[in-house]
C-alpha positions in Angstrom: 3.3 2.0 -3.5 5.7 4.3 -1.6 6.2 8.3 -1.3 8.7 10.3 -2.5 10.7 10.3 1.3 11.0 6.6 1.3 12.8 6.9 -2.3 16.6 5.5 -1.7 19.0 8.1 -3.4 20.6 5.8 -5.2 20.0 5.5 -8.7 17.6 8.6 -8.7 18.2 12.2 -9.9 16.1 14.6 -11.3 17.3 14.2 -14.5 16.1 10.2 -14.2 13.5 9.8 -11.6 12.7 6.6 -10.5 8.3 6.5 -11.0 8.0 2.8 -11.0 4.7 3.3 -8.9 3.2 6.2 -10.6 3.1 4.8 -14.0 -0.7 3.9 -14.3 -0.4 1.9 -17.4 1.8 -0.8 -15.7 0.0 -0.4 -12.4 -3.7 -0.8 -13.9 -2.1 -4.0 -15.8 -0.3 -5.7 -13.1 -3.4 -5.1 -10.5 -6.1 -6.5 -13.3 -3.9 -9.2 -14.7 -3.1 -10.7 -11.0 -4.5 -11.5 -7.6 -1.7 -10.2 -5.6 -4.2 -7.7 -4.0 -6.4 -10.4 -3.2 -3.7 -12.2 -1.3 -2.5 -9.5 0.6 -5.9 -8.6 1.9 -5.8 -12.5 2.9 -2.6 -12.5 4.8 -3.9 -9.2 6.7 -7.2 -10.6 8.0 -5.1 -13.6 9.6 -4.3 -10.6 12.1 -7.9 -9.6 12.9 -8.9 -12.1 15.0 -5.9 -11.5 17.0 -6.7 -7.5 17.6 -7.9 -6.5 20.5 -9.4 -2.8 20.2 -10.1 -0.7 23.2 -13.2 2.1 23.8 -13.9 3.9 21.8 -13.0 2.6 18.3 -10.7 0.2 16.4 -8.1 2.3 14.7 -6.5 1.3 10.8 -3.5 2.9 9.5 -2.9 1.9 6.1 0.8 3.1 5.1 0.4 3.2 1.5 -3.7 3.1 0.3 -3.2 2.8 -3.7 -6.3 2.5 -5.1 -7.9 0.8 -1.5 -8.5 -2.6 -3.3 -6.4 -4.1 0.1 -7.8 -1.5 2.2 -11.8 -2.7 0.8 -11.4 -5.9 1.2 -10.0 -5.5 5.2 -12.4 -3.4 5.7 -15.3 -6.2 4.9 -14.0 -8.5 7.0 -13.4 -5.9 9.7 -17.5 -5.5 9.2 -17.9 -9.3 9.7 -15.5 -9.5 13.0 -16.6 -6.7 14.4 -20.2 -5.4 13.5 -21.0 -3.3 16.3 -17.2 -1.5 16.8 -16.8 2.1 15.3 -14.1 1.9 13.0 -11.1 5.2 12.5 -9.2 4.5 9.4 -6.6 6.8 8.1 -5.4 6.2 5.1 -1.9 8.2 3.6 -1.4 8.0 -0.2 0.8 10.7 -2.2 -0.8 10.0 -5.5 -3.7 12.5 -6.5 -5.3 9.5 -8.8 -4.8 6.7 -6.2 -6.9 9.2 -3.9 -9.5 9.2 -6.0 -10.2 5.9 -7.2 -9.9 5.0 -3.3 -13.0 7.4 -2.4 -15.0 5.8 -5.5 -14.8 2.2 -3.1 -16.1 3.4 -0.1 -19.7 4.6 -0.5 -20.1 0.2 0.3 -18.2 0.9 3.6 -20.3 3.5 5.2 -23.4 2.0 4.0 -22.8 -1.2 5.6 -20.8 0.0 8.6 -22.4 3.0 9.6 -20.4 4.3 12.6 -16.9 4.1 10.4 -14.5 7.6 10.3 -12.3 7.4 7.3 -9.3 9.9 7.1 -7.1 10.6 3.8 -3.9 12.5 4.0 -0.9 13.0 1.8 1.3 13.4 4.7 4.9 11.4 5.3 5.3 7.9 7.0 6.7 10.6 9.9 3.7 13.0 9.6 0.6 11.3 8.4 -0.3 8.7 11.5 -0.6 11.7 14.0 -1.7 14.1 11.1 1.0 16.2 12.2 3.2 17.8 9.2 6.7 18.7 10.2 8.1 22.2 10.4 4.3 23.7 11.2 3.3 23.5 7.6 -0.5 24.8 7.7 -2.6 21.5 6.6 -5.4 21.9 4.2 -8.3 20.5 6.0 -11.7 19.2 5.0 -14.6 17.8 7.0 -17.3 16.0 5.1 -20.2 15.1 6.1 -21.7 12.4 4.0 -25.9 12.7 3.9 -28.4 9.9 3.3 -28.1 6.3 4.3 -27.5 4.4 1.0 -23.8 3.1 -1.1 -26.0 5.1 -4.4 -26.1 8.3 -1.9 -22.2 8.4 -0.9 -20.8 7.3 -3.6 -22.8 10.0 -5.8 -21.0 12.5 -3.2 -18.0 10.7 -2.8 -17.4 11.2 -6.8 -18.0 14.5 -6.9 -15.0 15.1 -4.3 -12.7 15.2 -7.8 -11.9 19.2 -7.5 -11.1 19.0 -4.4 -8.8 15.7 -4.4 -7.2 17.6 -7.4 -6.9 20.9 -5.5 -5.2 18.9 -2.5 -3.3 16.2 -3.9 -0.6 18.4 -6.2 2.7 17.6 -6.2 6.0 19.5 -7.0 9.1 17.3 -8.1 12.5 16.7 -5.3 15.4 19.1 -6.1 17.3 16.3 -4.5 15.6 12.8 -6.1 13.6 14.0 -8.7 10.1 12.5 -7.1 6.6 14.2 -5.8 6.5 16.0 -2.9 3.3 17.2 -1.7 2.8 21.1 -2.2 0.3 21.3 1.0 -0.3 18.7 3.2 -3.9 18.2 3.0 -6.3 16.0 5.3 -9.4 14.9 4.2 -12.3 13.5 6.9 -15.4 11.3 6.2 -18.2 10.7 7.8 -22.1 9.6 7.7 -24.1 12.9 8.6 -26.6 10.8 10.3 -24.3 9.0 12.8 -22.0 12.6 13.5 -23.3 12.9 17.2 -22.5 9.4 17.9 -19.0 9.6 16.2 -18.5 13.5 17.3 -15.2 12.3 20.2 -13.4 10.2 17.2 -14.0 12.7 14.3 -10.3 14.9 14.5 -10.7 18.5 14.5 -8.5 20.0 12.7 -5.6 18.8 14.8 -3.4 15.9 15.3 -4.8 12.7 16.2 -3.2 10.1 18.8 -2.2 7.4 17.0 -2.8 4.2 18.5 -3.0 2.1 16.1 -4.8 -1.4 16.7 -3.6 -2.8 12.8 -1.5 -0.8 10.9 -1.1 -2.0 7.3 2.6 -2.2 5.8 1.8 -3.7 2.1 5.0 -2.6 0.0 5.8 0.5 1.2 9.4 1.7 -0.2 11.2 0.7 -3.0 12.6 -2.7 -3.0 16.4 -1.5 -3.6 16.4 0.6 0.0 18.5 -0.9 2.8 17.3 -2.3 5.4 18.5 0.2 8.0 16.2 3.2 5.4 12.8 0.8 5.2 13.2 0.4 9.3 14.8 4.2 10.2 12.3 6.2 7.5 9.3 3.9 7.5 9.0 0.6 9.6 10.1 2.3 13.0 7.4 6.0 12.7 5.0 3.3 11.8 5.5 1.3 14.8 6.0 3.9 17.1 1.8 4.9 16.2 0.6 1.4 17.3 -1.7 0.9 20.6 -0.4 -1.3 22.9 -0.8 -4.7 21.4 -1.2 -3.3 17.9 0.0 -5.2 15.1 1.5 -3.9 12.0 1.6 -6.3 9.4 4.5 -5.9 6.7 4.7 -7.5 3.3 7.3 -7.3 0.7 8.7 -8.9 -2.3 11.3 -11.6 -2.1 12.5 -12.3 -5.9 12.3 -16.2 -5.2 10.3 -16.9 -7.8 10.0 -16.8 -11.9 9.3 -13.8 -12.4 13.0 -13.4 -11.4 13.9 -15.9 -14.1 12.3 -13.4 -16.7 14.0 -10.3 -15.4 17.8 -12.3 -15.2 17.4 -13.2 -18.7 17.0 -9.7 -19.9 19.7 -8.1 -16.7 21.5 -10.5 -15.7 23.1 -10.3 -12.3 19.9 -7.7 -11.5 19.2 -7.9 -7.4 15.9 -6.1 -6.8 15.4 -7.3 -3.8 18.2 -5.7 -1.3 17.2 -6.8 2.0 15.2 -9.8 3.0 12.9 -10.0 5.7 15.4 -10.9 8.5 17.1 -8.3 7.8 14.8 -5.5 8.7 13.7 -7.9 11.4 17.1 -7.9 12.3 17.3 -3.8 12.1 13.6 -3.4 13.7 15.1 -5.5 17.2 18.2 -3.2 17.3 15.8 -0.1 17.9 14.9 0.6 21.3 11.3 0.3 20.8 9.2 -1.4 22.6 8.4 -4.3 20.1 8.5 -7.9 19.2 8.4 -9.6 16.1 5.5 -12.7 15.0 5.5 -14.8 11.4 8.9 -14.6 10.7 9.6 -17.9 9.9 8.6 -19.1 6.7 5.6 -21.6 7.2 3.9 -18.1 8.5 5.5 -15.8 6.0 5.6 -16.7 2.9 2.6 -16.7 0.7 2.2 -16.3 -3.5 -0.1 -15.0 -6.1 0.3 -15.2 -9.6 -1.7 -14.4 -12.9 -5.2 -14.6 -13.5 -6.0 -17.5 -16.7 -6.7 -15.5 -19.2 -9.2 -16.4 -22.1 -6.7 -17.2 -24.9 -4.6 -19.1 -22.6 -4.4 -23.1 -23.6 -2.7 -25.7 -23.2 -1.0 -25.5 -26.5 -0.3 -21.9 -27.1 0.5 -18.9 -24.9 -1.5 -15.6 -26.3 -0.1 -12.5 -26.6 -1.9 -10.9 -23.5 -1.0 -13.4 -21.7 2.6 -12.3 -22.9 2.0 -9.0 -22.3 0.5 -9.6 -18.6 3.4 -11.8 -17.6 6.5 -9.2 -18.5 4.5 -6.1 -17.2 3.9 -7.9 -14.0 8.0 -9.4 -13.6 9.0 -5.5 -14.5 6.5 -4.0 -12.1 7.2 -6.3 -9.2 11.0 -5.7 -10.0 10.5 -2.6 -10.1 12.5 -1.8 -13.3 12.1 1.9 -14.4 9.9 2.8 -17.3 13.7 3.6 -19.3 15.2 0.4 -19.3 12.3 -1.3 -19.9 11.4 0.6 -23.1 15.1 0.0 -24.0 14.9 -3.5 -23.9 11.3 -3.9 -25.6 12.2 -1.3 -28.4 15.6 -3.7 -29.4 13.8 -6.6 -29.9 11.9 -9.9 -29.2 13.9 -10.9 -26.3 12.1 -9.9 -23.5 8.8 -12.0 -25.4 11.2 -14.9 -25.5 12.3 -14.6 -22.0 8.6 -14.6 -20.9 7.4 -17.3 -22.9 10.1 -19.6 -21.8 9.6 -18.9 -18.0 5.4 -19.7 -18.8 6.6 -22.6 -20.1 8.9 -24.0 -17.6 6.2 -23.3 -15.0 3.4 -24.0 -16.7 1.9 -19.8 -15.8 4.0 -16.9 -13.7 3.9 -17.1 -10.0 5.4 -14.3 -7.6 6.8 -14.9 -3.9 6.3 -12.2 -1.1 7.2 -12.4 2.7 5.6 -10.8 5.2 5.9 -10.6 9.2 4.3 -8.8 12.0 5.5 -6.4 14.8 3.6 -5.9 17.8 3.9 -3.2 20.0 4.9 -4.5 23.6 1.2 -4.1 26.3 1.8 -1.5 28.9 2.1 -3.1 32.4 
C-alpha cells in the first residue's frame, strides 16, 4: 500500500512501527474477502478512453503495485483499447513478497500483448518514475529476456525469478520510523525475447528513463493519517511532475463514510483515520506551481464503494463466523489500525464480534466508501 518515505512520523517509532500494509495475514483476507480491487481497476479504466499516447508507446506508472491484481486487470483492458500500442509499465513496490506474486500475473500479459515492457523497482515516489535513486546510489539492474511465445513459457520463467526478487527486494528497518527501507535500489526489466528488436528504443539501459507518463496509477498510496500537505509534497506532486503532457493520474483513497467506520467507533471511539479528504489535497495539489488541473472531484464522479463478497454460510437468518471474521479484518485494514491495538481489543473480549455483527445487521452486509479524482498534467502549447 505505501513505502516507508510516505510513513507520517506521527505515531511511529522504532520501538512501535506502524506495518498496517505489510501484515499478509490481514492483507490476503481483506483482498479475498472483498472486491475493492475489482472496483478500483473499474474506476481506472473510466480514464483510458480519455488517454491519448504519443509515438512510440503508452507509458503506466503504477505508484504502489501490491500484488498487481489492479495493475492485471488495467492492463486487459489496456489490451482491448489499444491492441496494436506498445505498452512501458513501471511498476514501484517496496515489499519483496508483493514483487513476487506481481511477476506470477504477468506471463497472461506478454502472451497476449506481445510488444509490452514491464519495469519493477523498489525505488521512492521521488526516485522510481525516472529510475533515478537519490544521492548516486548504484542500482541493481536486471534485464530479462523472456523466451518462447506462450503464458505456460513466461510464467515458468517468471516463477523462477524468486532468488533474485529475494536478492533485490531486502529491506533494513528506519532509525527514524521504524519501517523498511530498501538496502539497494534494484530495477528489474521484462521483456519478450522474440519482440526485443522491435521494442530495443523503449527497453531502459541501465539508466534513467523520461517519465512521461500517459496514466499514472495513485490507488492508496500513503497512510491515511498523513496531512494533506505530506500525501501532495512527498507523493501526489513527484508523481505528477512524471506525467506526459495530458497524462492523467488517477488517485483513490478512503473516505471513512461508511459502516465500516461504525465498527471501528464502537471499539475507539472518537478514532479519525481519515485525516484529509479529497478537497483537501485538491486544495494543496492547486497551491503547487505545477502545471495541472484537477477532473472528478465532485462527488457524482468521485465516489464509488465495494464491499464484501457473500460468503457460503451467509443467510438471511444467521451471520457465520467467517463472515465475522471477514467483516472486522476488512474495517481494521481499511482503518488502518495497527496489528497492537487490534490484538488488544480482540484478546479482551467479544466486543469487537458484537460490534461487527451489529453493523451487518443494521446494513444488511459491510460496505466501504472511497473517493478518488484525477489530475492532468496541463498540454504544452
Amino acid at each position: 500500500m505505501t513505502s516507508p518515505e510516505q510513513t507520517s512520523p506521527d505515531q511511529t517509532s522504532p520501538e512501535h512501527p506502524f506495518r498496517f500494509y505489510d501484515n499478509r495475514e490481514k492483507y490476503l483476507l481483506f483482498v479475498t474477502t472483498t472486491n475493492e480491487k475489482d472496483r478500483i481497476a473499474q474506476r481506472i479504466g473510466r480514464e483510458l478512453e480519455l488517454l491519448s499516447p504519443s509515438p512510440p508507446a503508452l507509458r503506466v506508472f503504477d505508484a504502489g503495485m501490491g500484488d498487481a491484481t489492479v495493475l492485471h486487470q488495467v492492463l486487459e483492458e489496456m489490451h482491448h483499447r489499444y491492441p496494436t500500442i506498445p505498452f512501458v509499465i513501471v511498476g514501484k513496490e517496496i515489499s519483496m513478497e508483493d514483487t513476487r506474486l506481481s511477476l506470477m500475473k504477468l506471463h497472461t500479459r506478454f502472451a497476449e500483448h506481445p510488444e509490452t515492457v514491464v519495469i519493477v523497482t523498489n525505488m521512492y515516489y521521488r526516485e522510481a518514475p525516472w529510475l533515478r535513486p537519490s544521492a548516486g546510489r548504484q542500482v541493481k539492474w536486471h534485464d530479462i529476456a523472456l523466451d518462447g511465445t506462450t503464458a505456460h513459457e513466461f510464467g515458468r520463467q517468471l516463477r523462477d525469478l524468486g532468488d533474485l526478487v529475494a536478492d533485490g527486494w531486502q529491506t533494513e528497518l528506519s532509525p527514524t520510523t521504524g519501517n523498511p527501507l530498501y538496502v539497494d535500489p534494484t530495477v528489474l526489466v521484462l521483456y519478450r525475447q522474440d519482440h526485443a528488436f522491435a521494442l530495443e528504443h523503449l527497453i531502459p539501459k541501465g539508466g534513467e528513463l523520461e517519465g512521461n507518463y500517459d496514466l499514472v496509477i495513485a490507488a492508496q498510496p500513503y497512510r491515511s493519517r498523513a496531512s494533506a500537505a505530506f500525501k501532495v509534497d512527498k507523493v501526489l506532486a513527484p508523481l505528477a511532475e512524471s506525467l506526459a503532457p495530458g497524462g492523467r493520474m488517477v488517485v483513490v483513497q478512503a473516505t471513512g463514510r461508511d459502516p465500516g467506520m461504525d465498527i471501528i467507533r464502537a471499539i475507539w471511539p472518537g478514532e479519525e483515520p481519515f485525516a484529509s479528504p479529497r478537497q483537501a489535497i485538491i486544495d494543496r495539489l492547486n497551491e503547487s506551481s505545477l502545471p495541472i488541473r484537477i477532473e472528478s472531484d465532485d462527488d457524482t464522479d468521485s465516489l464509488f464503494t465495494y464491499g464484501l463478497h457473500h460468503l457460503p454460510e451467509h443467510s438471511e437468518s444467521s451471520i457465520g463466523t467467517s463472515m465475522l471474521i471477514a467483516a472486522w479484518n476488512a474495517a481494521v485494514y481499511v482503518a488502518q489500525i495497527d496489528d497492537e491495538r487490534t490484538s488488544d481489543v480482540m484478546r479482551s473480549g467479544a466486543a469487537y464480534i458484537d460490534a461487527t455483527e451489529q453493523a451487518l445487521e443494521q446494513h444488511d452486509g459491510l460496505w466501504f466508501e472511497n473517493e478518488s479524482f484525477v489530475v492532468v498534467r496541463e498540454a504544452n502549447d
